[in-house]
C-alpha positions as CSV (number, residue, x, y, z in Angstrom):
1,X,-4.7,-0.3,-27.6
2,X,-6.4,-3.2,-29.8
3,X,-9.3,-4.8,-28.9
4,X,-8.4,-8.7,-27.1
5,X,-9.8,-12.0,-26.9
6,X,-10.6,-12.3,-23.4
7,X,-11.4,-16.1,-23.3
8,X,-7.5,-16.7,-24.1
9,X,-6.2,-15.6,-20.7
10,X,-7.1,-18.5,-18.1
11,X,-7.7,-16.1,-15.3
12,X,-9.1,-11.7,-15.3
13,X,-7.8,-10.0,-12.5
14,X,-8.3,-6.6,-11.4
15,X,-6.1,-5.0,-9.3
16,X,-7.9,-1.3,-7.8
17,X,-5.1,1.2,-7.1
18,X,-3.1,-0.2,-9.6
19,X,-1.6,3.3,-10.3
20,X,-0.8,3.8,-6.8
21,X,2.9,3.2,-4.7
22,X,2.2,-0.8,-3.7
23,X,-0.7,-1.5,-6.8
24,X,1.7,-0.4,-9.8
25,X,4.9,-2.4,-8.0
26,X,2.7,-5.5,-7.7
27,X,1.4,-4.9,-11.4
28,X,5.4,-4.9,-12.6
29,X,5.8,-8.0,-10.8
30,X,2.7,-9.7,-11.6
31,X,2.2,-8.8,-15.6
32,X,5.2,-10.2,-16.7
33,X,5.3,-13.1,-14.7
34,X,1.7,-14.4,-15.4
35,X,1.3,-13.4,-19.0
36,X,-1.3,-16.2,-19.4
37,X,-3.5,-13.7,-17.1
38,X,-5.0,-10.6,-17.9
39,X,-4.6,-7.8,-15.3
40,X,-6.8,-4.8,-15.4
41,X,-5.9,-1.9,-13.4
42,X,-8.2,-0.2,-12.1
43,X,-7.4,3.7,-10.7
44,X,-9.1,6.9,-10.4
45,X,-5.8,9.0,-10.4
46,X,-5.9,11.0,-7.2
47,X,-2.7,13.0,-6.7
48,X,-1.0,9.8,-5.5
49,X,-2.0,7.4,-8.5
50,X,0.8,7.6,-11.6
51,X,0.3,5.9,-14.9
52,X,4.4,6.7,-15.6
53,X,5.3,4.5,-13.0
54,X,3.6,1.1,-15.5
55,X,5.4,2.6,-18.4
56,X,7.5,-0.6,-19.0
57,X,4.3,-2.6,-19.5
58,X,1.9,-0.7,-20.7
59,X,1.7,-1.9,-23.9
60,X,2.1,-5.6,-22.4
61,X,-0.7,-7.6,-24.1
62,X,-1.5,-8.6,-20.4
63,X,-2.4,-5.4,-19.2
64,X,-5.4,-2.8,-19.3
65,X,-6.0,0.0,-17.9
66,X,-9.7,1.8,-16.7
67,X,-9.9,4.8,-14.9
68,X,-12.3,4.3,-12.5
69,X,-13.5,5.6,-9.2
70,X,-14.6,2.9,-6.9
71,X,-17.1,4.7,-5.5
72,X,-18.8,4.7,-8.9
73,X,-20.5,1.6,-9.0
74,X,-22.4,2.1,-12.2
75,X,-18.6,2.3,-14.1
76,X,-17.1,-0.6,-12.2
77,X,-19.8,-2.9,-12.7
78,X,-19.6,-2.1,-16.7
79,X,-15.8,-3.2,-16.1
80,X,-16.4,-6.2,-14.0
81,X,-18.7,-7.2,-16.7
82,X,-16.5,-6.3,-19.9
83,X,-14.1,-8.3,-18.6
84,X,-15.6,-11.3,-16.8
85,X,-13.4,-10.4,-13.8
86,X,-12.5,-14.0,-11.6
87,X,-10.2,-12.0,-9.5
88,X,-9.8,-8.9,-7.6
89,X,-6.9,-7.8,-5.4
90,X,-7.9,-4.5,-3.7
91,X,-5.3,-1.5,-3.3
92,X,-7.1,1.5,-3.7
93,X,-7.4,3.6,-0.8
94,X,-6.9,6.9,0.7
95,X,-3.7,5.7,3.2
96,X,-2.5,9.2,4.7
97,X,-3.5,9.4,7.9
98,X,-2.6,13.0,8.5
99,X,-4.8,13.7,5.8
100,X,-7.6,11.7,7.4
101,X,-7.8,13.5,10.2
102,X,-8.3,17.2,8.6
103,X,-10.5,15.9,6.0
104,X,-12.2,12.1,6.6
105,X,-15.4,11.9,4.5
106,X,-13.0,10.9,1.6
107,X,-11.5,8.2,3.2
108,X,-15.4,6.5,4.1
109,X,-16.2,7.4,1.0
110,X,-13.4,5.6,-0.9
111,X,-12.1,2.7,2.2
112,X,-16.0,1.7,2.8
113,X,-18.3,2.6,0.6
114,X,-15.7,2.0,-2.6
115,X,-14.8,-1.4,-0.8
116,X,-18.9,-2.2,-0.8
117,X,-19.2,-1.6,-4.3
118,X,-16.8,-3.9,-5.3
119,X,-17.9,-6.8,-2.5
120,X,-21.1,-6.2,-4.0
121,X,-20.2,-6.8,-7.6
122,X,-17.8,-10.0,-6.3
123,X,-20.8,-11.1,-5.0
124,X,-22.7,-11.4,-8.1
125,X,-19.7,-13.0,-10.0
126,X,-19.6,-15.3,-7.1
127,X,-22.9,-16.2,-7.9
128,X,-21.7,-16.5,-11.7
129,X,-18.6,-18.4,-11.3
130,X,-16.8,-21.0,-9.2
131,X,-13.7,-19.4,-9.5
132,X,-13.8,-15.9,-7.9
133,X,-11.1,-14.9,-5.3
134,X,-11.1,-11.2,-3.4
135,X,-8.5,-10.1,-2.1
136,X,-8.6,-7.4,0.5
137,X,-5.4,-5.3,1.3
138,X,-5.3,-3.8,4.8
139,X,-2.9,-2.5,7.3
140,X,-1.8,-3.1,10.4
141,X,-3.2,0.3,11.6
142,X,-6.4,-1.3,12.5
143,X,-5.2,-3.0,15.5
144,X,-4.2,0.1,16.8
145,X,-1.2,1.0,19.3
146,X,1.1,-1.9,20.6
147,X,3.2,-1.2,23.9
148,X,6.3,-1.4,24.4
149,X,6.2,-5.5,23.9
150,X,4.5,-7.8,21.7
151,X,3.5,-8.0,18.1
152,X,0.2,-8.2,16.1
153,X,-1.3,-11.1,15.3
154,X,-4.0,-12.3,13.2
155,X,-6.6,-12.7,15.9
156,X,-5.5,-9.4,17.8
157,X,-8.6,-7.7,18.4
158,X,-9.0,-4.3,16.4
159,X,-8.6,-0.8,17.9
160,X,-8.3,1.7,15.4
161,X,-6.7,5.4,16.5
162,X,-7.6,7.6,13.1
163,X,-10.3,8.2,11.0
164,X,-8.4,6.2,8.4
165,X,-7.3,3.3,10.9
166,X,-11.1,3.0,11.0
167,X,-11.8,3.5,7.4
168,X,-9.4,0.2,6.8
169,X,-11.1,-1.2,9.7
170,X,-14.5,-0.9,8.6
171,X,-13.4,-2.6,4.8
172,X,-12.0,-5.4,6.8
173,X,-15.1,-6.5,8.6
174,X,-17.3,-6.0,5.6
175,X,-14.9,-8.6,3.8
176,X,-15.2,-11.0,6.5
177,X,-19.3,-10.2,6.6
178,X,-19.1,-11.2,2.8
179,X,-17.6,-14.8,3.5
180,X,-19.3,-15.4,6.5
181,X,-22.8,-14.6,5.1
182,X,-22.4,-15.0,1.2
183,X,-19.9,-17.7,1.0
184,X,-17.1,-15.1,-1.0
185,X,-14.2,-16.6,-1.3
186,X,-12.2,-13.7,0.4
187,X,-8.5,-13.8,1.7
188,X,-6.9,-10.4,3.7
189,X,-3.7,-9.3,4.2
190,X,-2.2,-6.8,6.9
191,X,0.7,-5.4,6.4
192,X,3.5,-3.5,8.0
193,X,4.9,0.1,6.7
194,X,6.1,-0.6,3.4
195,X,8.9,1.4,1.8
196,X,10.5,1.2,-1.7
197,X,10.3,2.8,-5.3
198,X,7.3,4.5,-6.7
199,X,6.1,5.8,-3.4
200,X,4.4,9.3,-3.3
201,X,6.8,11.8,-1.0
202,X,4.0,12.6,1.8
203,X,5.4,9.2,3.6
204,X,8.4,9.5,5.9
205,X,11.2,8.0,3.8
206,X,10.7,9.4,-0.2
207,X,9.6,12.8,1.6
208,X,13.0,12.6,4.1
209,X,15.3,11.7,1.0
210,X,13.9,14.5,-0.9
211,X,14.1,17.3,1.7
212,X,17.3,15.9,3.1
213,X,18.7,16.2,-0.6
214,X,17.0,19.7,-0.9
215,X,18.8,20.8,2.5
216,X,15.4,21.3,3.4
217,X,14.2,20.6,7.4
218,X,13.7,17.4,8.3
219,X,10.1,17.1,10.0
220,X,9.6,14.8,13.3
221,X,6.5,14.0,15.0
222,X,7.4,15.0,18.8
223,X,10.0,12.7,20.2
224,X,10.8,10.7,17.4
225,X,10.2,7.7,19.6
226,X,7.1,6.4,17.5
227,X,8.5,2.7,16.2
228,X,7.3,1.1,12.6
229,X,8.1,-2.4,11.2
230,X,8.9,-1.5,7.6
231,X,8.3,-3.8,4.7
232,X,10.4,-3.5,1.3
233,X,7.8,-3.3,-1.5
234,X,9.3,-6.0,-3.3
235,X,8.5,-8.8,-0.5
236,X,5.1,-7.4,-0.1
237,X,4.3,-7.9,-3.5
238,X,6.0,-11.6,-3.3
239,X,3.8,-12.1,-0.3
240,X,0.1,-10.7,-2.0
241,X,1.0,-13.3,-4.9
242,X,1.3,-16.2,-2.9
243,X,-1.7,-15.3,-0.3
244,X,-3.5,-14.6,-3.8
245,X,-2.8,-17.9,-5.1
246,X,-2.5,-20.0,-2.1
247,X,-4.3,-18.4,1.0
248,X,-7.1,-20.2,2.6
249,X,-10.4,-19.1,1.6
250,X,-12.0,-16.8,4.8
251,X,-8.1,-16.3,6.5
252,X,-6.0,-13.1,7.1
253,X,-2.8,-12.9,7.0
254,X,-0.4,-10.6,8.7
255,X,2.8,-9.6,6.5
256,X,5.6,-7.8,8.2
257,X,9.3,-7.2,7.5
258,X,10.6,-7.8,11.2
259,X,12.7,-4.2,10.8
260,X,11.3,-2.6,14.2
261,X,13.1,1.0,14.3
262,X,12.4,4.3,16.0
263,X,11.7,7.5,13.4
264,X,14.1,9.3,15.0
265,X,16.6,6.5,14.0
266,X,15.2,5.8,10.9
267,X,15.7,9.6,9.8
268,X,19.3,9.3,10.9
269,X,20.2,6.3,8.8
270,X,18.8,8.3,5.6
271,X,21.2,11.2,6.4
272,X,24.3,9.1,7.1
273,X,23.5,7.2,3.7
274,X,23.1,9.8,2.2
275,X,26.2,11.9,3.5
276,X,28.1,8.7,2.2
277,X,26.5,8.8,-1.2
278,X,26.3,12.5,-2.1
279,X,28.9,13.8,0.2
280,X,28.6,17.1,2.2
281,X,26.6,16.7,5.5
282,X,26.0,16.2,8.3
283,X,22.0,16.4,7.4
284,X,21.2,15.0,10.5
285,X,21.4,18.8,11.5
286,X,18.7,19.1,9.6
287,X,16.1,17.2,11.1
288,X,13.5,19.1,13.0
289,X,11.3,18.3,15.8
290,X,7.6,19.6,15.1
291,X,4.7,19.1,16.9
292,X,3.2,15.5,17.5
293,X,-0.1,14.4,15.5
294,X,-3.1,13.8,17.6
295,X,-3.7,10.4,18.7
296,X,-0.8,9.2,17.1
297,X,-0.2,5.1,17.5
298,X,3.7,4.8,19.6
299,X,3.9,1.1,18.1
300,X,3.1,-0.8,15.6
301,X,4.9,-4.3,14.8
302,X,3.4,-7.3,13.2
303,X,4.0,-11.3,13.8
304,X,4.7,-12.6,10.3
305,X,4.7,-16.5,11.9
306,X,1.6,-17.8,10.3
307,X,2.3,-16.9,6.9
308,X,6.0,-18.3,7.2
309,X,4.6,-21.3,8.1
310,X,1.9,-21.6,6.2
311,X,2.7,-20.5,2.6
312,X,6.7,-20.6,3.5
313,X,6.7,-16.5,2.9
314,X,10.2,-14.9,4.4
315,X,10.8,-11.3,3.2
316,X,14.2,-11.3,1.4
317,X,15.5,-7.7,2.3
318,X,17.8,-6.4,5.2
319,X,16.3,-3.1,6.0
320,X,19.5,-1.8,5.5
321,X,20.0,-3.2,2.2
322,X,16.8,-2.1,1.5
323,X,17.0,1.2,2.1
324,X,20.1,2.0,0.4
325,X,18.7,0.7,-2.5
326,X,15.9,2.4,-1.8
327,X,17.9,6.0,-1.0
328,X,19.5,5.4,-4.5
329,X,16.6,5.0,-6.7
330,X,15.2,7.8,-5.6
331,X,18.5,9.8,-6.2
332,X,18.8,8.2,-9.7
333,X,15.0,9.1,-10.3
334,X,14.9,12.7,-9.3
335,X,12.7,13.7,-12.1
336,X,10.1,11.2,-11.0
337,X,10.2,12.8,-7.0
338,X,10.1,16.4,-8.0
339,X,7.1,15.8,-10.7
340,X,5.1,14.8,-7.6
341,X,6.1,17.9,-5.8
342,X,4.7,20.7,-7.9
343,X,1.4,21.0,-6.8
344,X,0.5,23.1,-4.0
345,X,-0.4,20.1,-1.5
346,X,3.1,19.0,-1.2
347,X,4.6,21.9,-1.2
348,X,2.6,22.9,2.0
349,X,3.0,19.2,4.0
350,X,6.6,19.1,3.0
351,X,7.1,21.6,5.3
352,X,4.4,20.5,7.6
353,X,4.3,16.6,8.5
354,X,6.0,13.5,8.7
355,X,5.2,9.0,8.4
356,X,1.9,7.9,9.7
């Protein structure tokens, strides 16, 4: 790819994780719409990060890629500085939780100390520039287990269940720390379970399609009973733009997709859409209960009330809408799925796991 004039683009945004399920759909809606930015994405590709996924702009004039670790602060700070970065809205993270609890030094490596190195190098831009905005993108894991009423909220206090709830909780507070003691201009977003295309088949619903299609079991964490709020993609991404461009400097806001449903449930819905689509059935007789993951969260669901009436942010998708369109892209992009599945890892957790 040539060489660009950087001064030309009015703002220099990186986006870490970039090549990941939510940071390459927020790069296809953000690169076309602002092409008088320049978005730089910044991955490492761990088995979940895909460059094939950005292949309809990757030759967009708007858009650089930089394989980068975040835990390498030597390489990132050679990017922040080739670019004169104004802007960074942070993805990358190690998000499994199954896989934080057999192996969690990753996830402080990458969720903390990666999230240091960049607050550190935002700092120093900061100092550089008036115009420098971090964005931090979290979860609604961190506030741990609801019961059986109620919602999260932006001042819910934290109480993380797994090493990776932590991990995310951890980034969080060291984002606040940075505006409270350095004066970054910082805004953070929690969101809800999001669901949609692009996403790597360890989570519950690409890894339930493509075992339910496969006539593989179907696995489920103990009762089933364990609730999510899920979030389409798309509106997520709708909702990181306008917190980007609009948030208050030093706020959080929680981002949910007001879809509450049981796993259990959830699972069954993907069968019977799929027994309409594809025919044959019932996969439902599939589904298999397997043993429950320790100290697994019952409920999660998040209050989206602040953001709606702050920015005016409503997600647009019926969950079932959503997921049917979700159920078909998957079945339209079959290729895409089974790449992911040839390594070793998947083949083994396929078998093995379930959602966080």
């Amino acid at each position: 790819m040539t060489n660009i004039d950087i001064n030309k683009f009015q703002r220099k945004i990186a986006i870490t994780g970039g090549a990941g399920f939510i940071g390459s759909n927020l790069l296809l809606y953000m690169v076309p719409k602002y092409n008088q930015y320049l978005f730089i994405n910044i991955d490492r590709l761990t088995y979940a990060g895909n460059l094939s996924n950005l292949k309809t702009i990757e030759n967009s004039p708007n858009y650089r890629f930089e394989k980068i670790d975040i835990g390498d602060f030597n390489a990132l700070k050679l990017c922040f500085e080739k670019y004169h970065l104004d802007g960074v809205i942070h993805l990358a993270a190690e998000s499994h939780v199954d896989r934080s609890i057999i192996g969690p030094a990753e996830f402080i490596q990458t969720n903390i100390v990666g999230t240091f190195n960049l607050l550190e190098l935002a700092r120093k831009r900061h100092e550089e520039t008036d115009n420098f905005r971090f964005h931090h993108v979290s979860t609604d894991e961190v506030f741990g287990s609801l019961g059986e009423s109620g919602h999260f909220k932006e001042n819910s206090p934290y109480n993380p269940s797994s090493p990776y709830s932590a991990s995310k909780a951890s980034s969080d507070h060291l984002v606040n720390a940075y505006h409270k003691t350095y004066g970054l201009d910082v805004v953070t977003t929690n969101c809800s379970n999001n669901y949609g295309p692009y996403q790597f088949p360890e989570k519950l619903i690409p890894l339930m399609i493509r075992n339910a299609c496969a006539a593989l079991p179907l696995p489920v964490y103990g009762d089933g009973g364990h609730i999510r709020d899920w979030l389409h993609v798309e509106d997520h991404c709708r909702a990181l733009d306008l917190v980007f461009h609009a948030g208050k400097t030093g706020q959080t806001y929680n981002i949910g997709g007001h879809n509450e449903i049981r796993n259990i449930e959830l699972v069954k819905m993907i069968c019977g859409i799929l027994d309409d689509i594809l025919g044959g059935g019932p996969r439902e007789n599939l589904i298999t209960f397997v043993k429950d993951r320790p100290g697994h969260d019952r409920r999660y669901a998040i209050s989206a009330s602040y953001i709606a009436n702050e920015l005016g942010w409503q997600p647009q998708y019926s969950f079932n809408d959503g997921l049917r369109k979700t159920i078909i892209w998957y079945i339209e992009n079959k290729k895409w799925l089974e790449n992911c599945i040839n390594g070793e890892y998947l083949k083994y957790y396929a078998m093995n796991y379930s959602n966080r």
